[in-house]
C-alpha angles and dihedrals in degrees: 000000000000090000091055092048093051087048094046101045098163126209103031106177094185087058091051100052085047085055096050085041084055097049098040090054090052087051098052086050084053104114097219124205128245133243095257097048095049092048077054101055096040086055081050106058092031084066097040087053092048089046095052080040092069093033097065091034089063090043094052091048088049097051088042092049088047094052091040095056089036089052102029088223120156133007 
């Protein structure tokens, strides 16, 4: 039982500054974007989602068009 106690020793506040140290210094090595590439890529994706939108709108009308012409359900 004592040698799981010394293994497990809890709240360690040096281990947690050197944590936050830790972090801190990756974040610092992070290469950030700037605004305009970040206005880009927005744009970007904003288009590409829009794109795959309509996509999968014109599929479902045309699956939806096939069984209702294979069934004969609805109007």
């Amino acid at each position: 039982m004592a040698e799981q106690t010394k293994n497990n020793q809890g709240f360690n506040l040096n281990r947690l500054l050197r944590f936050g140290r830790d972090v801190r210094a990756e974040l610092n090595r992070v290469t950030w974007p700037t605004a305009t590439d970040t206005r880009r890529m927005t744009l970007m994706v904003f288009i590409l989602v829009s794109i795959i939108a309509l996509f999968l709108l014109a599929v479902d009308l045309l699956i939806g068009a096939g069984l209702n012409c294979l069934f004969g359900l609805g109007a």
